[in-house]
DODONU-718396 format. One record per residue (C-alpha): residue in one letter; x, y, z. Coordinates in Angstrom, 3 decimals. Each point is the difference from the previous one (the first is absolute). Layout:
SITE  resn         x         y         z
SITE     A         X         Y         Z
...
//
This chain:
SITE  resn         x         y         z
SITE     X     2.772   -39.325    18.242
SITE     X     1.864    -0.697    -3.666
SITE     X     2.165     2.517    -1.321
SITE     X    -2.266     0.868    -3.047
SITE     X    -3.113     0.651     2.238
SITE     X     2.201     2.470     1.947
SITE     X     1.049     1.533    -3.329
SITE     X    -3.261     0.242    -1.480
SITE     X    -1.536     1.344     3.265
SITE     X     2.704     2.373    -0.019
SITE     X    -0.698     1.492    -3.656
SITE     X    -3.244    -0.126     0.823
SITE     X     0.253     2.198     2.558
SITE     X     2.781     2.310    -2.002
SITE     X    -3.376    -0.253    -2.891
SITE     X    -2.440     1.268     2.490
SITE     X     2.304     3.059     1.010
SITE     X     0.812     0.287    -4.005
SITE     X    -3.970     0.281    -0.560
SITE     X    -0.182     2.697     2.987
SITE     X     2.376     2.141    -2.185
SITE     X    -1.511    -0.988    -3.185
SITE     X    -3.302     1.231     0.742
SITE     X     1.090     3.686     1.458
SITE     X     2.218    -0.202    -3.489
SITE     X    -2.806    -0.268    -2.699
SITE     X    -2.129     2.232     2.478
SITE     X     2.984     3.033     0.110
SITE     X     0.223    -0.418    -3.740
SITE     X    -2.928     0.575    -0.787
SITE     X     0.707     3.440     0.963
SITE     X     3.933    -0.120    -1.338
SITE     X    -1.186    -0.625    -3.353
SITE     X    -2.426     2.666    -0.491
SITE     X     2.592     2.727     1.338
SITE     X     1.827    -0.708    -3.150
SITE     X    -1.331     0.907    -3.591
SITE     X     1.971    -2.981    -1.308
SITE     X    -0.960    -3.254     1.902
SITE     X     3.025    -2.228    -1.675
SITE     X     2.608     3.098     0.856
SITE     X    -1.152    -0.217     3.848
SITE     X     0.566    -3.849     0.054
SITE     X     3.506     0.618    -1.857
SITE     X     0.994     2.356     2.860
SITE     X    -2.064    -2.409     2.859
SITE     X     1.936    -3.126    -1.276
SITE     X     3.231     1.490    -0.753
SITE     X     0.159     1.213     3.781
SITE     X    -1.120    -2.616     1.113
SITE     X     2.459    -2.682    -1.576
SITE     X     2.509     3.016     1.193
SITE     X    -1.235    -1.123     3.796
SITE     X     0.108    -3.601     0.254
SITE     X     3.932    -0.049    -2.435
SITE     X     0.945     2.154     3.088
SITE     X    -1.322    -2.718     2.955
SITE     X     1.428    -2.501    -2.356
SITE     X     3.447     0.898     0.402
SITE     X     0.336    -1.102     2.895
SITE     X    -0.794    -3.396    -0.987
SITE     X     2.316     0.137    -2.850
SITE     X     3.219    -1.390     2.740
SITE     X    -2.207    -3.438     0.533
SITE     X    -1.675    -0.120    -2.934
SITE     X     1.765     1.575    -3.102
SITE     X    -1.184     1.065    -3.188
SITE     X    -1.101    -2.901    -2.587
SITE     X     2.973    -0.163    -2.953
SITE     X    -1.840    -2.647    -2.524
SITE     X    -1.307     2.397    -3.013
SITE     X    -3.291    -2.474    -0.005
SITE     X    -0.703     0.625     3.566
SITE     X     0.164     3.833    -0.813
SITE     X    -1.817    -0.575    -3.202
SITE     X    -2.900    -1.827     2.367
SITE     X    -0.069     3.135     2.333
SITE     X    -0.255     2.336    -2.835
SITE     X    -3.190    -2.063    -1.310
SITE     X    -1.371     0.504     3.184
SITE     X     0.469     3.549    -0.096
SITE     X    -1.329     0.393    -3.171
SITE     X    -3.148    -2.501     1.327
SITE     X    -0.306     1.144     3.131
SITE     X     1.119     3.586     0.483
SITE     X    -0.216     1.417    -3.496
SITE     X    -2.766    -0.503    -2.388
SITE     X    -2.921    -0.787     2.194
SITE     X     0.600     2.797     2.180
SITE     X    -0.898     2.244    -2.698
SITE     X    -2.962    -2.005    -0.622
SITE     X    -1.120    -0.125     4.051
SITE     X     0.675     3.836     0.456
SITE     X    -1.709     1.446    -3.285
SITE     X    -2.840    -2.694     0.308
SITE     X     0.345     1.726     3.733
SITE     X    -0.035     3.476    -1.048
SITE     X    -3.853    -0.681    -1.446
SITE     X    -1.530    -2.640     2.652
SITE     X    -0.067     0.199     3.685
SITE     X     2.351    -1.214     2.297
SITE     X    -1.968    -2.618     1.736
SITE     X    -1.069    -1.462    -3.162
SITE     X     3.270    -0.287    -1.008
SITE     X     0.956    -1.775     2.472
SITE     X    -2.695    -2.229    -0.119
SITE     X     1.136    -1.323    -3.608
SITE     X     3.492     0.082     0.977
SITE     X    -0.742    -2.871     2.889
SITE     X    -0.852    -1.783    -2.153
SITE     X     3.733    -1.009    -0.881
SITE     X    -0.682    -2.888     2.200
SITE     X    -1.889    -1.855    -2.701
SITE     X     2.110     0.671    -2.938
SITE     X     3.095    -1.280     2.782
SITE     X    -2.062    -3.003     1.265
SITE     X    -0.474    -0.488    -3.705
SITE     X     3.696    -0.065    -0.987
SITE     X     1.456    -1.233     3.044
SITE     X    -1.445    -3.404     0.154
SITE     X     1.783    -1.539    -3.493
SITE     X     2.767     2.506     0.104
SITE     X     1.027     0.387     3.523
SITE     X    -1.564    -4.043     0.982
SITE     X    -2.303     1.796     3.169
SITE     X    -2.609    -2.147     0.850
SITE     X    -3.461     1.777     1.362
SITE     X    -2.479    -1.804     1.988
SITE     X    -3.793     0.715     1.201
SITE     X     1.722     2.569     2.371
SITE     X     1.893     2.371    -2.758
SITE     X    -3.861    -0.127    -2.249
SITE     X    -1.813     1.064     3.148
SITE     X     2.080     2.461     0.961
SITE     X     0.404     1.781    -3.294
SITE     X    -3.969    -0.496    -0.431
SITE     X    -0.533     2.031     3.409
SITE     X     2.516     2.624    -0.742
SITE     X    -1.425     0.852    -3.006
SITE     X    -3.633    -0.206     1.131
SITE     X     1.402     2.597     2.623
SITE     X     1.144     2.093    -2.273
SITE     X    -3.569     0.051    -1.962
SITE     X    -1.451     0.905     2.557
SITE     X     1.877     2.892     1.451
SITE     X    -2.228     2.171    -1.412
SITE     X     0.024     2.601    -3.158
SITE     X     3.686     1.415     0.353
SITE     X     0.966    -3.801    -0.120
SITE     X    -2.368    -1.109    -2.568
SITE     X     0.245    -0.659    -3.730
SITE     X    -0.271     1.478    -2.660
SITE     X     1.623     0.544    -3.676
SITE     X     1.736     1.946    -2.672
SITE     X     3.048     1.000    -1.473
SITE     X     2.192     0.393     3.519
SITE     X    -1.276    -3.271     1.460
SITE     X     0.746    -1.753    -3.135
SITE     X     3.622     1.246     0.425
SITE     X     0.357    -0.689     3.652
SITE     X    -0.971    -3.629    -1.238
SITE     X     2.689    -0.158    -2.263
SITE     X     2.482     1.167     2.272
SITE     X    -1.054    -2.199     2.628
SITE     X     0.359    -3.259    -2.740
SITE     X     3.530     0.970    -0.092
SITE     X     0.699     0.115     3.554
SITE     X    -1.128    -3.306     0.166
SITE     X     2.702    -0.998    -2.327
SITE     X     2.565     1.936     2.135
SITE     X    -1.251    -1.872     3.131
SITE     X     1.055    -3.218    -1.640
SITE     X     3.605     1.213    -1.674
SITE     X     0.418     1.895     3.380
SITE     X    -0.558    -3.533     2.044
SITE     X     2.280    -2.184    -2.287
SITE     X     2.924     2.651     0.298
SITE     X     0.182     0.883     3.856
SITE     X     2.057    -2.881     0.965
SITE     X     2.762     1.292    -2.186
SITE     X    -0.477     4.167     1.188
SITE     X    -0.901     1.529     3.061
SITE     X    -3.443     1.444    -0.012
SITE     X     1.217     3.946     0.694
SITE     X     2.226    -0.359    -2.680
SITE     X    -2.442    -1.263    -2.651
SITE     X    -2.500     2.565     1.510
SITE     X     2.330     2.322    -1.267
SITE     X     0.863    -1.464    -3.165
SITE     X    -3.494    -0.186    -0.738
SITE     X    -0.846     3.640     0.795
SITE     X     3.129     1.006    -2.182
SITE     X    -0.633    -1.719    -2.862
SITE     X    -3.315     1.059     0.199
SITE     X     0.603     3.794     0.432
SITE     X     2.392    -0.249    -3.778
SITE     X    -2.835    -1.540    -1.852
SITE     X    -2.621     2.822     1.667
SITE     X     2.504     2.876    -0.204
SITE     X     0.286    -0.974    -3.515
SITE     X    -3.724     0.362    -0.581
SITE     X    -0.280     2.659     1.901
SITE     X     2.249     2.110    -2.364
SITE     X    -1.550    -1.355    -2.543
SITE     X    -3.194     1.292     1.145
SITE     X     0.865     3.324     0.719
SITE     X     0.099    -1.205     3.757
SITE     X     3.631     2.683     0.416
SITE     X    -2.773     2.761    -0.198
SITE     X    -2.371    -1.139     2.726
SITE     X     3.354    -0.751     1.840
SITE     X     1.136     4.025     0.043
SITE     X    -3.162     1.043     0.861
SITE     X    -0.546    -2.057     2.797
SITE     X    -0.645     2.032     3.006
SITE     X     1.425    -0.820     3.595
SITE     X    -2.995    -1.540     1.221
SITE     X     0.123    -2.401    -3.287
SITE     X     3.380    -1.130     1.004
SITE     X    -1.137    -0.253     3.635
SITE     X    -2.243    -2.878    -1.074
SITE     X     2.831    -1.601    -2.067
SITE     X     2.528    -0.096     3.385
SITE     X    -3.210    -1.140     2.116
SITE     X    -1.242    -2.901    -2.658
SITE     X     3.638    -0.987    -0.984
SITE     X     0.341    -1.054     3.474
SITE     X    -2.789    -1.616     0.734
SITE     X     0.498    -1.676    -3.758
SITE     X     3.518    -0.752     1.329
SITE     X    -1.072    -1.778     2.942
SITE     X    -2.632    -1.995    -1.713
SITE     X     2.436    -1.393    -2.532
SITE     X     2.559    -1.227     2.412
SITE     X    -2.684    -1.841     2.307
SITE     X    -2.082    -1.512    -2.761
SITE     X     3.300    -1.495    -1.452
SITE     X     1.223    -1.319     3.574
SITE     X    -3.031    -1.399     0.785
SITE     X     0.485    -1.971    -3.604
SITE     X     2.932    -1.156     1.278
SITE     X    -1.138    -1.754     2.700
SITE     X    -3.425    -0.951    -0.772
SITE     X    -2.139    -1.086    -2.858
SITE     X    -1.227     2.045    -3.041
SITE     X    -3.488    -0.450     0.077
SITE     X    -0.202     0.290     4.056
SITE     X     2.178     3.373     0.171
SITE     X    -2.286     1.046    -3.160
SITE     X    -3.318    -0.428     1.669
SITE     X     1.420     1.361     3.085
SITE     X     0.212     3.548    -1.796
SITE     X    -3.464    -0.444    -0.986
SITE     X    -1.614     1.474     3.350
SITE     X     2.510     3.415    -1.108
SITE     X    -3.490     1.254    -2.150
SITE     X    -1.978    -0.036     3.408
SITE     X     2.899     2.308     1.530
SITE     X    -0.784     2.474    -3.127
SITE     X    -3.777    -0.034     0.221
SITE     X     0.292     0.872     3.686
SITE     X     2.072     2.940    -0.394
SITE     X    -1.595     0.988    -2.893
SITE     X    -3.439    -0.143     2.278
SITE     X     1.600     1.570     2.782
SITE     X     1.929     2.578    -1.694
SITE     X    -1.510     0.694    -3.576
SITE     X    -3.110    -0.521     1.155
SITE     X    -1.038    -2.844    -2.130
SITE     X    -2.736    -2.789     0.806
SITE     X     1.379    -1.800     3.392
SITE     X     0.593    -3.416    -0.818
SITE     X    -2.614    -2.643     0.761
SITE     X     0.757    -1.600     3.746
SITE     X    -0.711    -3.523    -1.855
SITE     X     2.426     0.661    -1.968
SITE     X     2.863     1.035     2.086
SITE     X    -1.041    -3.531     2.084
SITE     X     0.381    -1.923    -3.381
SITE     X     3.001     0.710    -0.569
SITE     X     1.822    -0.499     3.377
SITE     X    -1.858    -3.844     0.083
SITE     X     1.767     0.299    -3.337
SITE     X     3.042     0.613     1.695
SITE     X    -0.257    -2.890     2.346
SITE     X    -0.941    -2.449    -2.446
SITE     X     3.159     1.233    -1.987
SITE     X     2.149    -0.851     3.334
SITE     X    -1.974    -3.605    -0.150
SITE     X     1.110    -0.680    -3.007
SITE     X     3.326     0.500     0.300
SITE     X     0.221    -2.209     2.931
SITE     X    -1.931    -2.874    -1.623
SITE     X     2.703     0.683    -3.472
SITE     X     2.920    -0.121     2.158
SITE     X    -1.416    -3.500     1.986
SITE     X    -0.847    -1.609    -3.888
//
C-alpha cells in the first residue's frame, strides 16, 4: 500500500470522527445561540475559548515544531482567521439564530462544491466518476432526510451561504499553508485571529451588554460548544494535512445527518427518511472509491 493511500485513508478516517463532532456541534448550538440575546457576542466568547483550548494542547508541540517567524506566513494565518474564524461566523450564527439547525447544516455541506470547485485549478486535484457519484448520493441523502433536513429560504439561509463561500476559500489557503505550520497551531491561529475581528464587532454592536447579562447557563453552552468547536477545528485541519481538500470536505458532509437525528430524537423534529440515511453512507463508500482510484491515477 503507497504512502499517500495510507495518508489519505488516515484523514479520512480523522474526517469521519471530525464530522461525528461536527454534527453534535451545529446541533448543541442551536441551543447555545438562543441562550444569548446577542448571537455574534456568544460566538466571540465560544471562539475566544475555544482558540484559548487548542494554544494550550499546542504548546506542547511548540519543542518540535516552533512558532513560524516569516511576517508573510503570519500575515497568511491572520487571513485565515479573518476568512475562516471571523467574519463568516457572524454570518453562520445570526443566519443561525433565525433558521433551524438542521437546515443549517444542510447548506453548510455544501462547502464541498464550492471546495471541489476551487480545488481543482488552485490546488491541481483531479476528481473522477467516483468523487461526482459520491457527492451526488450524499446530497440526495441529505434531501431526503426529511423536513428538519430539507430546504428552504430567507434571510438566515442566505447568510449561512455566504459564510459557507468563505470557508471554501479557507479550505484552499488552509491546504497550501499546512506544510509550513502544524495543524493545532494554525487551528489556533485561526480561532485567534478570528475572535479580534468578532470581539471587535461585537463591541461595536453593543455585544459587551449581552456579555454582562449572560446568565450561568449561557456561559455553560459557551464552555460546552467551545470544546466541541475546539475539537472540530484541530481534526478538520489534520485531516487537511494528510488528505485531499475535496475528499476531507465531502467527508464532513454526512455531519447534517448527525444533526437531523438528534434533532428527531431529542427536539422532536421529523425523523429523517431511512433512504436517506442509506444514501449517504453509499455516499460514503463511493467517497472511499474514489480516493483509491485518485491515488492509483
Amino acid at each position: 500500500m503507497s504512502s499517500r493511500l495510507v495518508s489519505r485513508q488516515r484523514g479520512l478516517m480523522i474526517a469521519a470522527l471530525t464530522a461525528v463532532v461536527s454534527g453534535v456541534s451545529v446541533f448543541l448550538n442551536g441551543y447555545g445561540v438562543r441562550s444569548w440575546t446577542d448571537p455574534t457576542a456568544y460566538t466571540t466568547m465560544k471562539n475566544l475559548v475555544a482558540a484559548l483550548l487548542i494554544a494550550a494542547a499546542a504548546l506542547p508541540l511548540l519543542r518540535s515544531a516552533p512558532l513560524p517567524r516569516s511576517r508573510a506566513l503570519w500575515g497568511r494565518l491572520a487571513v485565515i482567521g479573518l476568512l475562516g474564524g471571523g467574519i463568516p461566523f457572524i454570518l453562520f450564527f445570526e443566519g443561525l439564530a433565525v433558521t433551524n439547525p438542521a437546515r443549517a447544516a444542510f447548506i453548510h455541506k455544501s462547502l464541498v462544491i464550492w471546495v471541489a470547485i476551487l480545488a481543482v485549478p488552485l490546488l491541481a486535484e483531479r476528481l473522477n466518476r467516483f468523487h461526482v457519484a459520491a457527492v451526488a448520493l450524499l446530497f440526495a441523502g441529505l434531501a431526503l432526510l426529511g423536513p428538519s433536513g430539507g430546504i428552504g429560504w430567507g434571510r438566515g439561509e442566505s447568510m449561512i451561504l455566504v459564510a459557507t463561500a468563505m470557508w471554501a476559500i479557507e479550505v484552499i489557503l488552509v491546504k497550501r499553508i499546512l506544510p509550513e505550520v502544524d495543524p493545532t497551531v494554525a487551528g489556533a491561529a485561526r480561532l485567534g485571529f478570528g475572535a479580534v475581528v468578532l470581539a471587535a464587532w461585537s463591541v461595536s454592536t453593543g455585544g459587551l451588554h449581552a456579555m454582562a447579562a449572560a446568565g450561568p447557563a449561557a456561559w455553560g453552552w459557551v464552555a460546552v460548544t467551545a470544546g466541541t468547536l475546539a475539537l472540530f477545528v484541530v481534526g478538520w485541519y489534520t485531516a487537511l494535512a494528510m488528505a485531499p481538500a475535496t475528499d476531507v470536505t465531502a467527508m464532513l458532509v454526512p455531519a447534517a445527518a448527525i444533526t437531523a437525528l438528534l434533532s428527531a430524537g431529542i427536539r422532536g423534529s421529523a425523523a429523517p427518511s431511512p433512504a436517506g440515511l442509506i444514501a449517504i453512507a453509499i455516499g460514503v463508500g463511493a467517497l472511499v472509491m474514489a480516493g483509491r482510484r485518485s491515488v492509483r491515477e
